[in-house]
LOLUM-276873 format. One record per residue: residue number from 1; x, y, z of N, C-alpha, C in turn. Coordinates in steps of 0.05 Angstrom, whole numbers, plus 5000, padded with zeros to 4 digits. Each point is the difference from the previous one (the first is absolute). Layout:
residues N
PT  num   n.X   n.Y   n.Z  ca.X  ca.Y  ca.Z   c.X   c.Y   c.Z
PT  NUM     X     Y     Z     X     Y     Z     X     Y     Z
...
***
This chain:
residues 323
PT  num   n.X   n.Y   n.Z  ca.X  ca.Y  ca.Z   c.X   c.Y   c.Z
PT    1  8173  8861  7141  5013  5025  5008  4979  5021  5005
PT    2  5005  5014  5023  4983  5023  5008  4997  5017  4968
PT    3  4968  5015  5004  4999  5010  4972  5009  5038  5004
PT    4  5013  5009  4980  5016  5015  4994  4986  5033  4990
PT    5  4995  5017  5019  4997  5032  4982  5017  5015  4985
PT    6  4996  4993  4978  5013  5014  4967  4989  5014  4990
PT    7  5019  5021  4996  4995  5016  4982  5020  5017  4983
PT    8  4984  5014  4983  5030  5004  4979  5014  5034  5005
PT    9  4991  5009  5014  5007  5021  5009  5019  5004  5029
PT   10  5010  4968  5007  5022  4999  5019  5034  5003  4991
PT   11  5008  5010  5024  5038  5001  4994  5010  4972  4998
PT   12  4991  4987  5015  5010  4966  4994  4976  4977  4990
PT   13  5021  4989  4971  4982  4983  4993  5017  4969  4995
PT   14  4989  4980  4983  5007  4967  5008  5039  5015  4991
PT   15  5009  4989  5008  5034  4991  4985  5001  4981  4975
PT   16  5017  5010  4992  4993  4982  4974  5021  4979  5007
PT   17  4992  4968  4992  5028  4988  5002  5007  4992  5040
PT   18  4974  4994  4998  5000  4995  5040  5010  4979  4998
PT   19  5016  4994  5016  5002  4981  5011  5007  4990  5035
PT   20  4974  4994  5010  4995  5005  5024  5016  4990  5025
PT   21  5014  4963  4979  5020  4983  5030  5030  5026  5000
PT   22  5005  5019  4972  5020  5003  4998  5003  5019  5019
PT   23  4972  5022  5001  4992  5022  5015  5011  4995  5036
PT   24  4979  4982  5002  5002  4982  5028  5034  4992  5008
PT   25  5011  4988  4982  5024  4992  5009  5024  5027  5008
PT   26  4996  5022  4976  5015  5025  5007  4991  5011  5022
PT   27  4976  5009  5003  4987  4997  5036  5006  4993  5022
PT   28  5008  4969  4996  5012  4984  5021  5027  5011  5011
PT   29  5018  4998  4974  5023  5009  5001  5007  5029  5009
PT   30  4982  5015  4993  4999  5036  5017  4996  5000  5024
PT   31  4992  4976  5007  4983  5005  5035  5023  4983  5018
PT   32  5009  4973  4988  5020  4984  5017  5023  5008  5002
PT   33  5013  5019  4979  5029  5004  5009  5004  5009  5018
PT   34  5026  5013  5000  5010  5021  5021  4989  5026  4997
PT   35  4981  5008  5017  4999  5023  4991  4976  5006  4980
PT   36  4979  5011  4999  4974  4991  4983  5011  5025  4973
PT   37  4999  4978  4963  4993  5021  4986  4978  5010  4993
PT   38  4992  5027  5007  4976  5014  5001  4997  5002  4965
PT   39  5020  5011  4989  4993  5007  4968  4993  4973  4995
PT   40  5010  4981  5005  4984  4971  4985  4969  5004  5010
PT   41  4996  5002  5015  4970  4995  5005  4981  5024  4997
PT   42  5021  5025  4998  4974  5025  4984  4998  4996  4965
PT   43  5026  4990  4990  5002  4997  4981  4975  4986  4981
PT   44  4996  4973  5028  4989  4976  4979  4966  5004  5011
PT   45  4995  5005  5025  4973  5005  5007  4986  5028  4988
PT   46  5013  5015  4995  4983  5023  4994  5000  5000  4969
PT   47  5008  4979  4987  4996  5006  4980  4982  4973  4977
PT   48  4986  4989  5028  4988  4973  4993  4968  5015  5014
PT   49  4986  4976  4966  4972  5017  5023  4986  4976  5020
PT   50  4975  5011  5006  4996  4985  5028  5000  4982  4999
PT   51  4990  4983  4970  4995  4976  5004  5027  4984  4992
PT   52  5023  5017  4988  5031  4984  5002  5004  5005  5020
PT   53  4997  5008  5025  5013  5004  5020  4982  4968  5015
PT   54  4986  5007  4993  4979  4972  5013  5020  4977  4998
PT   55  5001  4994  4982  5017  4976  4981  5027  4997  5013
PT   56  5015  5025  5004  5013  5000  5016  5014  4985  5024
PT   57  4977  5019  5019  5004  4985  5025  4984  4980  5006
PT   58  4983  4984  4982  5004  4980  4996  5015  4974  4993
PT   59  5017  5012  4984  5025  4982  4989  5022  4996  5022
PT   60  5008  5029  5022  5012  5001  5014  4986  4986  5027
PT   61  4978  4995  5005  4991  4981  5020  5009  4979  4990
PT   62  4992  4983  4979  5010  4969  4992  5025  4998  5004
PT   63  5022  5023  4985  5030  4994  5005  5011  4994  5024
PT   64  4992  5031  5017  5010  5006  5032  4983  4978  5022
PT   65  4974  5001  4992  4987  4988  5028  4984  5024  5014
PT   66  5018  5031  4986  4988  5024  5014  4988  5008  4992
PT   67  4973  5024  5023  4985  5017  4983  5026  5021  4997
PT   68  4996  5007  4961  5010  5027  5014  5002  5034  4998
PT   69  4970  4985  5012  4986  5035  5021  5021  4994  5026
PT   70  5000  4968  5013  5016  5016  5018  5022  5004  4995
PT   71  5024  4996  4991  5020  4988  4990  5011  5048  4995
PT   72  4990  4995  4979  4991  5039  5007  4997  5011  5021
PT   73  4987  4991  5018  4986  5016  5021  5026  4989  5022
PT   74  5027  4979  5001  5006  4990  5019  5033  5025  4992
PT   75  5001  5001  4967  5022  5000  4986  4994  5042  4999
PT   76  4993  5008  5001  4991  5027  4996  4984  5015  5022
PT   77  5003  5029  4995  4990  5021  5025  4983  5018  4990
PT   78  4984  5018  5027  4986  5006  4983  4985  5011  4969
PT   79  4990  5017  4994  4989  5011  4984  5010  4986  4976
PT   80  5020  4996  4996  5013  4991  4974  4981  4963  5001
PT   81  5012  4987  5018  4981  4976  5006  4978  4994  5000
PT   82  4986  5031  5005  4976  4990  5003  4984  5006  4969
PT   83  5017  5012  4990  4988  5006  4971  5012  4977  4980
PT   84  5026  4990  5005  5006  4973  4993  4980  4979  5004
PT   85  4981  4992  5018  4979  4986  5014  4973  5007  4985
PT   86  5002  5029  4996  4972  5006  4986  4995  4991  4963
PT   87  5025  4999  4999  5004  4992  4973  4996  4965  4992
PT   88  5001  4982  5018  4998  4982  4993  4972  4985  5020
PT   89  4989  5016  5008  4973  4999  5004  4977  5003  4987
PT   90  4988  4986  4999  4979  4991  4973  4984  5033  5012
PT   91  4986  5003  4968  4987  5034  5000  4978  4995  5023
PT   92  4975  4992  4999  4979  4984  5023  5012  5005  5031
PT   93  5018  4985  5005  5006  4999  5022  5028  5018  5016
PT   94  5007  5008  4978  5012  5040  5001  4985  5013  5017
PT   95  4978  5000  4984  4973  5025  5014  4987  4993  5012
PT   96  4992  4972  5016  4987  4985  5013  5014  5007  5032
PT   97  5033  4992  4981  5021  5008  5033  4996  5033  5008
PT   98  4994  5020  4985  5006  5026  5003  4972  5004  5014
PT   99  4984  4993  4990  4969  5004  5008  5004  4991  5040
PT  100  5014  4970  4997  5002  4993  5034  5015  5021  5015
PT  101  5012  5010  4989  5026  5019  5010  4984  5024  5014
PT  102  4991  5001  4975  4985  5031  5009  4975  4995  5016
PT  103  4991  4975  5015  4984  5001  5022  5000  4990  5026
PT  104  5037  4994  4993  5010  4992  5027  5005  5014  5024
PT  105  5006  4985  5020  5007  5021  5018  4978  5028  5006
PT  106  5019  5014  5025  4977  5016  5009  4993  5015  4977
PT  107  4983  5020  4998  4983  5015  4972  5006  4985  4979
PT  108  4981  5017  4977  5007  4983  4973  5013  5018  4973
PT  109  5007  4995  4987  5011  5015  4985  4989  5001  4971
PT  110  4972  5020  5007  4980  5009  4974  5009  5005  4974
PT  111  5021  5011  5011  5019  5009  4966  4998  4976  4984
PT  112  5024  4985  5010  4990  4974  4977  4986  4982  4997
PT  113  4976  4999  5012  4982  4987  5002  4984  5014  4972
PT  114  4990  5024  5002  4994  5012  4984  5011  5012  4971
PT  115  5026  4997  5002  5021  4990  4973  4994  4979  4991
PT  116  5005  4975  5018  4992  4976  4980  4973  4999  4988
PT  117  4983  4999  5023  4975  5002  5000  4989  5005  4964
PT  118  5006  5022  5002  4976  5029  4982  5019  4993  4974
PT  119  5024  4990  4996  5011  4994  4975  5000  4974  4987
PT  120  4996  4982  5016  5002  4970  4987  4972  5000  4981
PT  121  4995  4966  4984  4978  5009  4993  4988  4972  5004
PT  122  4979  4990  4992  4987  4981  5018  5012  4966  4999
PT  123  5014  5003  4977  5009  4977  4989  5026  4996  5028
PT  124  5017  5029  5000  5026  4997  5015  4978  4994  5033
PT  125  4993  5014  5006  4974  4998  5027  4996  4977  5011
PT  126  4992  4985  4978  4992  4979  5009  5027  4971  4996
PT  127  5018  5003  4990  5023  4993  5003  5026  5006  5028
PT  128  4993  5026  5009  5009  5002  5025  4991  4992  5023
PT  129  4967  4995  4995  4984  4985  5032  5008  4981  4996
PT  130  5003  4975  4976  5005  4977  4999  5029  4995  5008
PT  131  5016  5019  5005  5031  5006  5005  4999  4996  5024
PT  132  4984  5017  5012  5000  5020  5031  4983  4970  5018
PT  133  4981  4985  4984  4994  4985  5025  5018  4975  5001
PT  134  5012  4993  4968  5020  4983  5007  5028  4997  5016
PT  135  5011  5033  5002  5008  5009  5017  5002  4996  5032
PT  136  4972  5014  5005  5001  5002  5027  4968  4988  5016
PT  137  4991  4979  4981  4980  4987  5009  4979  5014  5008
PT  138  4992  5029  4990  4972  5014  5010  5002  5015  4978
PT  139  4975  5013  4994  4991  5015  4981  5007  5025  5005
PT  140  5011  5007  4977  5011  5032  4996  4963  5011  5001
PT  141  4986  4997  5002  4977  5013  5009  4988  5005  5026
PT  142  5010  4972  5010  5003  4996  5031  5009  5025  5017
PT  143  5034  4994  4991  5012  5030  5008  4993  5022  4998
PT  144  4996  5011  4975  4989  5019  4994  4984  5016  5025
PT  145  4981  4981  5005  4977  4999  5013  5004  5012  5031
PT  146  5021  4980  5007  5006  5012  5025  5013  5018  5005
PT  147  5023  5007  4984  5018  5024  5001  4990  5026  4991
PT  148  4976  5005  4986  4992  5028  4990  4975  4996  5003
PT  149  4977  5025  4998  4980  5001  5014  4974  5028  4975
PT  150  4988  4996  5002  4980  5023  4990  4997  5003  4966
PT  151  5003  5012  4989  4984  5001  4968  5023  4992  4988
PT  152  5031  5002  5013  5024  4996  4988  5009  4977  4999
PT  153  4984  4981  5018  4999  4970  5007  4983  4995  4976
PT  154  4980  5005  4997  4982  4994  4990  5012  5001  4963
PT  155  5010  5020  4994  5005  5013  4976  5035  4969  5002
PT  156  5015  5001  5011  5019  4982  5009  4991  4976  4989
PT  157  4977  4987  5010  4993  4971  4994  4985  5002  4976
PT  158  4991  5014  4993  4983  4999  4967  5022  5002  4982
PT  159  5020  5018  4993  5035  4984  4992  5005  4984  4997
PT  160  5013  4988  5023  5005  4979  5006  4988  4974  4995
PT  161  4974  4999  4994  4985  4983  4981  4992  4992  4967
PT  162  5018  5017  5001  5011  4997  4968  4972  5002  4979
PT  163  4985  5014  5009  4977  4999  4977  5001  5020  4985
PT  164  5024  5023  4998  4988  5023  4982  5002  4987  4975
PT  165  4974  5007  4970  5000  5003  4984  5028  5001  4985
PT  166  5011  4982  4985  5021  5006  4988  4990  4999  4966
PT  167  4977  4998  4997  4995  5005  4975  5012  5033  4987
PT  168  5001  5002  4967  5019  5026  4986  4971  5018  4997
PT  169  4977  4978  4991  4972  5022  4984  4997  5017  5024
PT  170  4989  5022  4994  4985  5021  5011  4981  5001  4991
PT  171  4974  5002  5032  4977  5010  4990  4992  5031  5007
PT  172  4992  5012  4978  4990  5033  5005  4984  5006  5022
PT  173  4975  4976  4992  4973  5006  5018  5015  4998  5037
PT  174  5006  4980  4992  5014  4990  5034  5026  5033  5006
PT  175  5005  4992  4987  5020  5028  5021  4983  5027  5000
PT  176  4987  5012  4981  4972  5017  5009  4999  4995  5024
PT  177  4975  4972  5009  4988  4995  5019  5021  4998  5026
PT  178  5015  4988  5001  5025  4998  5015  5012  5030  5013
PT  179  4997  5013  4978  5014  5029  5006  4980  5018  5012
PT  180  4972  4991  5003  4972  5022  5010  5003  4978  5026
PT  181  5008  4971  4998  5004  4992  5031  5019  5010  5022
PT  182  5018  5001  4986  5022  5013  5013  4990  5030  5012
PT  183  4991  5014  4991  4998  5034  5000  4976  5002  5016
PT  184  4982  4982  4997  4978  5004  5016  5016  4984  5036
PT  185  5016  4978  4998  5006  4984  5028  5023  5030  5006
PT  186  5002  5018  4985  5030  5022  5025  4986  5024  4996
PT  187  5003  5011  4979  5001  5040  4996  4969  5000  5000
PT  188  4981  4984  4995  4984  5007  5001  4974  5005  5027
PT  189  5015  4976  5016  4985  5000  5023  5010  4996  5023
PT  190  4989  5010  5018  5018  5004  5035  5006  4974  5011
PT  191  5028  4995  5006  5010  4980  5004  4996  4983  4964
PT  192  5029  4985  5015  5003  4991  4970  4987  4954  5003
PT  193  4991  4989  4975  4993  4972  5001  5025  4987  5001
PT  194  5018  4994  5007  5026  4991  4999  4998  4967  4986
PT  195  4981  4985  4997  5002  4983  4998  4992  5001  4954
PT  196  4986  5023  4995  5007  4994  4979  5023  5014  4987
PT  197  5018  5010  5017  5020  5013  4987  5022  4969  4992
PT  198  4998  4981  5027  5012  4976  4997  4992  4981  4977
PT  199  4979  4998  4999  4979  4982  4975  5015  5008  4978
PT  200  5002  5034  4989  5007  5004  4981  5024  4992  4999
PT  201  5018  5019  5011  5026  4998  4999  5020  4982  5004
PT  202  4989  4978  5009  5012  4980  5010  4993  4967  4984
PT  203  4977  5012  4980  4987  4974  4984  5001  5009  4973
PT  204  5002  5014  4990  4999  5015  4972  5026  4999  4985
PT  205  5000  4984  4976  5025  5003  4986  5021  5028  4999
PT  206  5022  4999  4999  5011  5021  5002  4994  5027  4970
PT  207  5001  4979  4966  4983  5028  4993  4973  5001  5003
PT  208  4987  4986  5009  4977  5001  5006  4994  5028  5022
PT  209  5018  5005  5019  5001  5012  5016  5007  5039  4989
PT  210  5015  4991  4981  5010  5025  4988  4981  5012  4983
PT  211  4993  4988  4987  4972  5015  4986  4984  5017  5027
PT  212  4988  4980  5017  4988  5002  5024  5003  5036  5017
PT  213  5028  5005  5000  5019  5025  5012  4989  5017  4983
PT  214  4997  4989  4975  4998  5033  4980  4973  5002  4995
PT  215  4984  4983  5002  4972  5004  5008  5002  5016  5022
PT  216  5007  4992  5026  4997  5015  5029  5010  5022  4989
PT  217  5025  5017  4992  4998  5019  4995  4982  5018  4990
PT  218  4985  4983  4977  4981  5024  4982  4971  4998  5032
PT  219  4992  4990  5004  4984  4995  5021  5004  5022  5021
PT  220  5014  4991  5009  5022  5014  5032  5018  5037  5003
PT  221  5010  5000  4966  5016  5021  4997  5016  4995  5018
PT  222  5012  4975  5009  5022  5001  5015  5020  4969  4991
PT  223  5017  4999  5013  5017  4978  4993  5000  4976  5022
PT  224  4996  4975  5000  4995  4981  5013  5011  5002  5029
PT  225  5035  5007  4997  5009  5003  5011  4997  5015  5029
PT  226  4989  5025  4993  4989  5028  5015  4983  4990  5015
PT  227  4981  4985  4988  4976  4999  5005  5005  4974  5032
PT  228  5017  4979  4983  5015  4980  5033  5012  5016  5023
PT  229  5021  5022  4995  5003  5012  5014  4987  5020  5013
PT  230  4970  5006  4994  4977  5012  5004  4992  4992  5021
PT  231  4998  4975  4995  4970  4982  5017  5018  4979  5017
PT  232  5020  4992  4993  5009  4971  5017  5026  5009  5018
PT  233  5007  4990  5015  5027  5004  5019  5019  4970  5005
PT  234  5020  5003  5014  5022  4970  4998  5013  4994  4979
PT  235  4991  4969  5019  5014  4980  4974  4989  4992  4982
PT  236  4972  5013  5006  4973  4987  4978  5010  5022  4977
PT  237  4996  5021  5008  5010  5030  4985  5021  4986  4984
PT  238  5026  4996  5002  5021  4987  4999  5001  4978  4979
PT  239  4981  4985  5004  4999  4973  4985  4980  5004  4972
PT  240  4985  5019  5005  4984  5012  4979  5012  5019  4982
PT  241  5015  5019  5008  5019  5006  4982  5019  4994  4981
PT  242  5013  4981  5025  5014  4973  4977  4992  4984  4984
PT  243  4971  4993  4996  4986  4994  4983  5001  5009  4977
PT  244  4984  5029  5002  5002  5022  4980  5025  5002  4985
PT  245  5020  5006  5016  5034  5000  4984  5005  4980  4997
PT  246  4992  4969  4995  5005  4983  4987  4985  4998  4979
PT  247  4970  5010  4999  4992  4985  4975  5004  5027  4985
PT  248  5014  5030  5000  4999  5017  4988  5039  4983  4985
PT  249  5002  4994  5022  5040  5004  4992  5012  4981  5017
PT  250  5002  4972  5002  5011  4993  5013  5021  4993  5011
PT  251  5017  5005  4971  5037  5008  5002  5005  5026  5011
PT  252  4980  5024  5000  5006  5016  5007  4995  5002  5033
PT  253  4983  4984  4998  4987  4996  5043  5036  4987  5007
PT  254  5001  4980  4995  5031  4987  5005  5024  5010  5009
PT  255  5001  5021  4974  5023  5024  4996  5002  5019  5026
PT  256  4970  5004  5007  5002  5020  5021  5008  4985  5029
PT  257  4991  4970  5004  5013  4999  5016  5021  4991  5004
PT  258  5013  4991  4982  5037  4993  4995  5006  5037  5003
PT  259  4985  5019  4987  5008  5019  5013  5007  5015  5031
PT  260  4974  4993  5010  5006  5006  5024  5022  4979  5024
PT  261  5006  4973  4977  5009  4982  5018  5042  5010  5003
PT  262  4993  5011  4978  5034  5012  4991  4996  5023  5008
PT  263  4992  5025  5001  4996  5022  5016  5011  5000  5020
PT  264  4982  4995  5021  4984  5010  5024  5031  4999  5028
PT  265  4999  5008  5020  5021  4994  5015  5007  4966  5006
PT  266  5027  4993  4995  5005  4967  5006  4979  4989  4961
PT  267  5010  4980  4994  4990  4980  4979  4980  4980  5008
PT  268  4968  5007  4988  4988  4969  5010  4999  4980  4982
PT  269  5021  4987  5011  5003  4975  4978  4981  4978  5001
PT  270  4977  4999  5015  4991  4977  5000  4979  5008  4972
PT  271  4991  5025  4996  4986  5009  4980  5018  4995  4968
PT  272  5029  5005  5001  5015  5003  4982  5003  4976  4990
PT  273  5006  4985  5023  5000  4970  4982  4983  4987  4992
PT  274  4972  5009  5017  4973  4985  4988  4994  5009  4978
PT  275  4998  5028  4989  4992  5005  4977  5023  4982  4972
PT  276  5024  5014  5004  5021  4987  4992  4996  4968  4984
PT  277  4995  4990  5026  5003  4973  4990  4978  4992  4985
PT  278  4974  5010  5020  4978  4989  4989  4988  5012  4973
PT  279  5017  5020  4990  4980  5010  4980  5029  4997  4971
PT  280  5013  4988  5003  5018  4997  4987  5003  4986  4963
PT  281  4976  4979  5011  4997  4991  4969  4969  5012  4995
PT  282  4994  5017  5018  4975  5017  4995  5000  5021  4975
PT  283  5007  5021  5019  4990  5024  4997  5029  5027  5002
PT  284  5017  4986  5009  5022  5011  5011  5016  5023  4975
PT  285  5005  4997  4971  5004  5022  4986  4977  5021  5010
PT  286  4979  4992  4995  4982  5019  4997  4994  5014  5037
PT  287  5009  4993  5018  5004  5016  5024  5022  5018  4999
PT  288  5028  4980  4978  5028  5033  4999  4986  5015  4988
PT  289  4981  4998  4981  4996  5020  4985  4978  5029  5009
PT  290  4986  4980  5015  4985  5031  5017  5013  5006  5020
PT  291  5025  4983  5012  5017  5015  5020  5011  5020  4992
PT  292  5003  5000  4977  5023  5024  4983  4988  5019  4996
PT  293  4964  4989  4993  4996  5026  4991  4979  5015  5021
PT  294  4999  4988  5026  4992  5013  5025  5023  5011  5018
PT  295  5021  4986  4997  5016  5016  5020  5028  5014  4990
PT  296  5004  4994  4967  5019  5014  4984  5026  4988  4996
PT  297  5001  4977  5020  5034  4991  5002  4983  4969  4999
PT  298  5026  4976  4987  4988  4968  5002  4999  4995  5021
PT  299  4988  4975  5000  5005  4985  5026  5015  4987  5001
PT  300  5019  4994  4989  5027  4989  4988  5024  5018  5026
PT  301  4994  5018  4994  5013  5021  5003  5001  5007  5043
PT  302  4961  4999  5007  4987  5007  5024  5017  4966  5008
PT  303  4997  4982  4993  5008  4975  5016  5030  5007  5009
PT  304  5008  5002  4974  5039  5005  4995  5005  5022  5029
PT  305  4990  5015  5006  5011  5035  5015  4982  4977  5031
PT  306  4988  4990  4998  4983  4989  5023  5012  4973  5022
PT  307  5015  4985  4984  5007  4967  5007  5030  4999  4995
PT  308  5000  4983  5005  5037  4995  5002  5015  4961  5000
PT  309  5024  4997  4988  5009  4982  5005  4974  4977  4978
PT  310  5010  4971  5011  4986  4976  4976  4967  5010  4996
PT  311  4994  5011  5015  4967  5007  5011  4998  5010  4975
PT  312  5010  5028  5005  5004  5027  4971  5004  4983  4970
PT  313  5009  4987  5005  5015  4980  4970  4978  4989  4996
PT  314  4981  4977  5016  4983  4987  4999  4977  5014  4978
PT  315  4992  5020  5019  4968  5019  4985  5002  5007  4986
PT  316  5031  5012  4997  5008  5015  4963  4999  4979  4981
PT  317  5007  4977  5007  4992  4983  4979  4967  4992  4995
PT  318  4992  4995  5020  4965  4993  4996  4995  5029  4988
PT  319  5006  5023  5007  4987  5024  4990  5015  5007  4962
PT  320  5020  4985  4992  5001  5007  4980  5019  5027  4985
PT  321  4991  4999  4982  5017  5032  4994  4996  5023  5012
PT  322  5019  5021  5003  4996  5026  5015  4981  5021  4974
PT  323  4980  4999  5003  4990  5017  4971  4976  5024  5019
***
């Protein structure tokens, strides 16, 4: 079985008391009658985690003969379907698909590239290339490569290589030195070294990196932040920031954009369900909880006033209590 991102700070965890042909067979039965029941299948998928859902539609291949991703995808419409579909898609190849998505077709779509990107960590990284080329037979670096271009490419594929530091120690001396690298490659000198803003930021454990900020501060008298939006422009600008708001807060980087994904004019659900799903046996209390306390109201609440019909029913369950 594909291997599994856990953690104990998610809205959905194992079921107790699985039992997976029984899962599979109520499945069957929701999808073949007359008429599809939707509560059978929000009921039983959203409340299984990834790797019972695995088990799943596995059991339901042996019974049926079917996959059923399609069986969903033949039996159901959008948005609601397609978050039905995201759910029983192994975590890897979730974000492997979202990653293709977002470099299909004409332009590319930086946003989530740089969402996934700047939040996974090297272990998930390198579990999604192994996804992404089994997938679609070329290297998610490949792509990369051709679809984006300049320090943002560059900063893109050092990611995507899964090497940051995931060690917990911090060293003092190193983020010192790190932090006079940084300040000397932007505020300090005309035109900025872009290439060690990437070295750092892009290879450096995440508290590793945080010490690092509050060094640059005493250094800089300024905040890391300022200092990117100082010296860099784009998507490099863009992807470096998200950096920063991940390794400062990364439930809180999340929050903002399930915020702006429930906001803004029309719902972007392709953001809603990716976070959603993918961060579910993550991190997901701890994103209601800086939603609440960045924007004042749950997200319980922002989904509920936002979505409608099995869709609406679906996320309120992956999202949990209204608190």
């Amino acid at each position: 079985m594909a291997s599994v991102w856990t953690g104990n700070r998610g809205t959905v965890r194992d079921y107790p008391g699985f039992n997976p042909s029984a899962d599979a067979e109520a499945i069957r039965k929701a999808i073949q009658g007359i008429g599809t029941d939707e509560k059978t299948l929000i009921h039983i998928l959203t409340a299984r985690s990834h790797a019972q859902r695995q088990l799943i539609a596995k059991e339901y291949h042996v019974a049926s003969g079917k996959k059923l991703k399609d069986d969903l995808k033949g039996d159901l419409s959008g948005n609601f379907a397609y978050l039905m579909v995201a759910l029983i898609t192994p975590p890897a190849l979730f974000d492997a698909k979202q990653l293709k998505k977002g470099m299909k077709g004409t332009g590319t779509n930086e946003s989530s590239l740089i969402e996934i990107l700047a939040s996974r960590s090297s272990k998930q990284m390198k579990e999604i290339s192994q996804a992404y080329y089994t997938a679609y037979k070329k290297s998610l670096c490949d792509d990369i490569s051709s679809e984006t271009s300049g320090d943002f490419r560059k900063a893109l594929l050092t990611l995507a290589d899964g090497r940051r530091d995931e060690s917990l120690k911090v060293d003092e001396y190193l983020a010192k030195k790190d932090a006079q690298i940084l300040y000397e490659a932007g505020e300090k000198r005309w035109g900025t070294d872009e290439d060690k803003f990437i070295e750092i930021l892009c290879l450096r454990s995440f508290p590793q990196l945080r010490l690092t900020f509050e060094e640059y501060r005493n250094i800089s008298q300024k905040n890391i932040e300022d200092s990117i939006k100082g010296e860099l422009s784009g998507h490099f600008e863009d992807l470096l920031l998200a950096i920063v708001n991940c390794v400062k807060n990364t439930p809180a980087f999340l929050a903002e954009r399930l915020h702006k994904a429930l906001k803004g004019a029309g719902t972007d659900e392709s953001t809603l369900n990716r976070i959603m799903v993918s961060r579910s046996e993550i991190d997901l209390l701890d994103i209601r909880a800086a939603y609440k306390k960045h924007y004042g109201s749950s997200l319980y609440s922002a989904i509920k006033s936002d979505t409608s019909g099995d869709y609406e029913t679906a996320l309120l369950k992956i999202c949990g209590e209204d608190d």
